[in-house]
C-alpha positions in Angstrom: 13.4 -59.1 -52.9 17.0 -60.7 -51.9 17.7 -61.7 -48.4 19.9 -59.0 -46.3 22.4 -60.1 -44.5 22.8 -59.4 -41.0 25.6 -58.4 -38.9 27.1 -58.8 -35.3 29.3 -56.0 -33.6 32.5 -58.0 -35.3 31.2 -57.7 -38.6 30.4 -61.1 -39.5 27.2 -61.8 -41.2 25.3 -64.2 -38.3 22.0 -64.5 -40.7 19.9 -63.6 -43.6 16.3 -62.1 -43.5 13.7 -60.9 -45.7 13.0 -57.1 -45.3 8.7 -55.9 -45.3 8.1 -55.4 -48.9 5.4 -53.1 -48.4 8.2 -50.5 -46.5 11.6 -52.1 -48.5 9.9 -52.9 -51.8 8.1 -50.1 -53.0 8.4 -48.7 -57.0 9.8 -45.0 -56.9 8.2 -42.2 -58.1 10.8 -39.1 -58.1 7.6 -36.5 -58.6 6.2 -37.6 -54.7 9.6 -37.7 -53.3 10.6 -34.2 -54.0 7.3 -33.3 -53.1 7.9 -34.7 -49.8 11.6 -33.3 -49.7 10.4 -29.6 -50.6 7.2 -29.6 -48.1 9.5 -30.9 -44.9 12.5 -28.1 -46.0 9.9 -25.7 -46.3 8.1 -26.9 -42.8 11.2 -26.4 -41.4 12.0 -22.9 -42.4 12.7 -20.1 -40.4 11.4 -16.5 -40.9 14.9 -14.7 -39.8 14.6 -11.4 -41.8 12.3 -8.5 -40.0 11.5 -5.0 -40.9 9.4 -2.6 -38.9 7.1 -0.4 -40.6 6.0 2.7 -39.3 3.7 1.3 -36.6 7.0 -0.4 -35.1 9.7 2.3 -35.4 10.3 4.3 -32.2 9.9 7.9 -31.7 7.6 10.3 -33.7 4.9 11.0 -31.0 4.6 14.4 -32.2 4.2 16.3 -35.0 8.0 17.6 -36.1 7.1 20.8 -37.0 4.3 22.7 -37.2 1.8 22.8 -40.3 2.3 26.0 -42.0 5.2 29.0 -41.9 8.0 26.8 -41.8 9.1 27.1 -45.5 9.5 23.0 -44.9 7.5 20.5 -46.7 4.2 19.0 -44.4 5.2 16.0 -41.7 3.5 13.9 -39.0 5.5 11.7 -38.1 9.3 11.1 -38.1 8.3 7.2 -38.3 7.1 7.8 -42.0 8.6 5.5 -44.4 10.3 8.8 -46.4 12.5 9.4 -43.4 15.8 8.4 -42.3 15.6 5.5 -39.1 11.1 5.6 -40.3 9.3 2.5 -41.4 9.9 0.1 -44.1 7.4 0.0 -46.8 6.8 -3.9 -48.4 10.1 -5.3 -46.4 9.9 -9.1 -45.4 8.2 -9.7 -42.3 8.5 -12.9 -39.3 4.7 -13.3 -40.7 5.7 -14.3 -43.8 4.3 -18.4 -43.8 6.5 -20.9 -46.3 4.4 -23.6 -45.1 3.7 -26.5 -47.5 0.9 -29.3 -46.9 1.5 -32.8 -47.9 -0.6 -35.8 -47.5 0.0 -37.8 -45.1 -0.3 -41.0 -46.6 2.0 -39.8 -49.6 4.0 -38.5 -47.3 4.8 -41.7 -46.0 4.4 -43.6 -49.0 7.3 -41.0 -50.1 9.9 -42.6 -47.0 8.9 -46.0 -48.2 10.0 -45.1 -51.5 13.6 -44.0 -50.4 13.8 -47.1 -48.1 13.1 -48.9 -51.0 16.0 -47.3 -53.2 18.5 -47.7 -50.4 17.9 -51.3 -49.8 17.6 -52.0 -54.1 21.2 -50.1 -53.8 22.7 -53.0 -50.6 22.9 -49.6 -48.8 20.5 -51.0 -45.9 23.0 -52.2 -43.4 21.1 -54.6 -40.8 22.7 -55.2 -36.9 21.8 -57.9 -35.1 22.0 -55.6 -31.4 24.2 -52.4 -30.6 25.0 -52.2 -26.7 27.2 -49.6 -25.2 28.0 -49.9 -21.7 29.2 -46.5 -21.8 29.7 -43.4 -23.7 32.9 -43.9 -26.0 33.3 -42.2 -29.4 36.6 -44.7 -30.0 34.7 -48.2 -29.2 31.2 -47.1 -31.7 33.9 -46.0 -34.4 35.6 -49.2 -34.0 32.8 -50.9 -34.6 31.7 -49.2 -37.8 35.0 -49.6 -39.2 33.9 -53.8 -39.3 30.6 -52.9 -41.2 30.0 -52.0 -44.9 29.5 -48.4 -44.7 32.7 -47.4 -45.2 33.6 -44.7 -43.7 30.7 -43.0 -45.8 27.5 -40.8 -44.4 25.7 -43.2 -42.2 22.4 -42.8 -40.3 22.3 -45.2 -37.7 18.2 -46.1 -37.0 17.5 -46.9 -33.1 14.8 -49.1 -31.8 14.6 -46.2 -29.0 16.5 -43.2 -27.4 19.9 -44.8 -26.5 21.8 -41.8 -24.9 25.4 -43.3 -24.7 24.8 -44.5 -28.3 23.7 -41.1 -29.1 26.4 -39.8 -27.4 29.0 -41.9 -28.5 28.1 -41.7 -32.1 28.0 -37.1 -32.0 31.3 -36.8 -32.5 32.3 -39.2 -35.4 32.1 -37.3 -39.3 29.2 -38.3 -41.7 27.7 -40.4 -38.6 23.6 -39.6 -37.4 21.4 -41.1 -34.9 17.9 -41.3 -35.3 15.0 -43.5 -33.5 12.7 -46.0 -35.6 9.6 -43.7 -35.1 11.0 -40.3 -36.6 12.1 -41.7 -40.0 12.0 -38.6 -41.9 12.6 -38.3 -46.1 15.6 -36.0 -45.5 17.9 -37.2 -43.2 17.5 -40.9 -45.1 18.4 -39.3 -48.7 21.2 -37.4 -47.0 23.0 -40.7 -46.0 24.9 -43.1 -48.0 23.9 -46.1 -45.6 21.2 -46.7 -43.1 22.7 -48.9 -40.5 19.4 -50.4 -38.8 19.3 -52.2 -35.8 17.2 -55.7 -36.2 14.9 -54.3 -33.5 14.1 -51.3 -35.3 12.6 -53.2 -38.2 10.1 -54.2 -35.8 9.7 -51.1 -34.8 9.3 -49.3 -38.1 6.5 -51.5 -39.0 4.7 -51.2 -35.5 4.9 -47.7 -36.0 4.1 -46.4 -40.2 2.2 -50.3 -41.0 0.1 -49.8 -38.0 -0.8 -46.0 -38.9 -1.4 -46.9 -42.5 -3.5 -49.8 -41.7 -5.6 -47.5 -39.1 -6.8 -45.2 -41.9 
């Protein structure tokens, strides 16, 4: 792999380092990533759309009308699902599951795959430090504007939580926060650039090496 350069808060590249191969250097396989794309949407899907059935509609305690001599057809229950305001027969339900399993080694092996394709692509951006000394949307934008990302869709990878970064960084367009140990598939492929600090490299390999290694 090619040395990436790294930067300092003016922009200037202050060295050059080697990224991990075994987290910056892996071969792609499209098949495992959208598994791993699919299984995480899907993980995080929401079951909005309810329907009661008859057990779950209100009213119909008694029997409408009585059996015979009415000259109307039979009934028990108002909460039948042939009446008006009764249950729903085969609706979608809240306990409808759209959970997918994955591996959890190919899951990871997945996010080393599109680390791998952002840093083939120069799209790995690497800091040096980012310090705040307080919450100011104007001063982190500045400071973007003298990196490489250009204005694009940027996920900015923390060592750890950072609130004034975090803060700062909410209300600039196409820019995310994340910390090194929640790397997730989807919010990387949704960004043009990863803007890492130099700390979180350390961090990423403490955190998925260490894990991999432990299996």
């Amino acid at each position: 792999m090619k040395k990436t350069p790294v930067y300092n808060s003016e922009g200037k590249i202050v060295e050059e380092i080697d990224l991990n191969p075994k987290i910056f250097g892996i071969k792609v396989k499209p098949e495992l990533v959208q598994q791993a794309v699919v299984a995480q949407m899907a993980n995080a899907r929401k079951v909005l759309a309810h329907t009661k059935d008859r057990s779950e509609v209100r009213g119909g305690g008694i029997k409408p009308w009585r059996q015979k001599g009415t000259g109307r057809a039979r009934h028990g229950s108002i909460r039948s699902p042939i009446w008006v305001g009764g249950g729903i027969t085969f609706g979608p339900t809240k306990d409808r599951n759209f959970h997918k399993r994955i591996n959890k080694k190919a899951k990871r092996k997945a996010l080393f795959m599109v680390l791998s394709d952002r840093a083939k692509e120069s799209k790995v951006i690497v800091l040096n430090e980012l310090i705040m000394k307080e919450i100011k949307t104007k001063a982190l934008a500045g400071l973007l504007a003298k990196l490489p990302v250009k204005n694009k869709k940027t996920t900015v990878i923390l060592p750890k939580n950072d609130s004034k970064i975090v803060k700062s960084a909410r209300n600039i367009p196409g820019i995310k926060t994340i910390q090194a140990d929640s790397l997730n598939i989807k919010d990387v492929l949704e960004s043009k650039y990863l803007l890492i600090i130099k700390e979180s490299l350390r961090r990423i390999e403490e955190v998925y090496l260490k894990s991999k290694s432990s299996k």
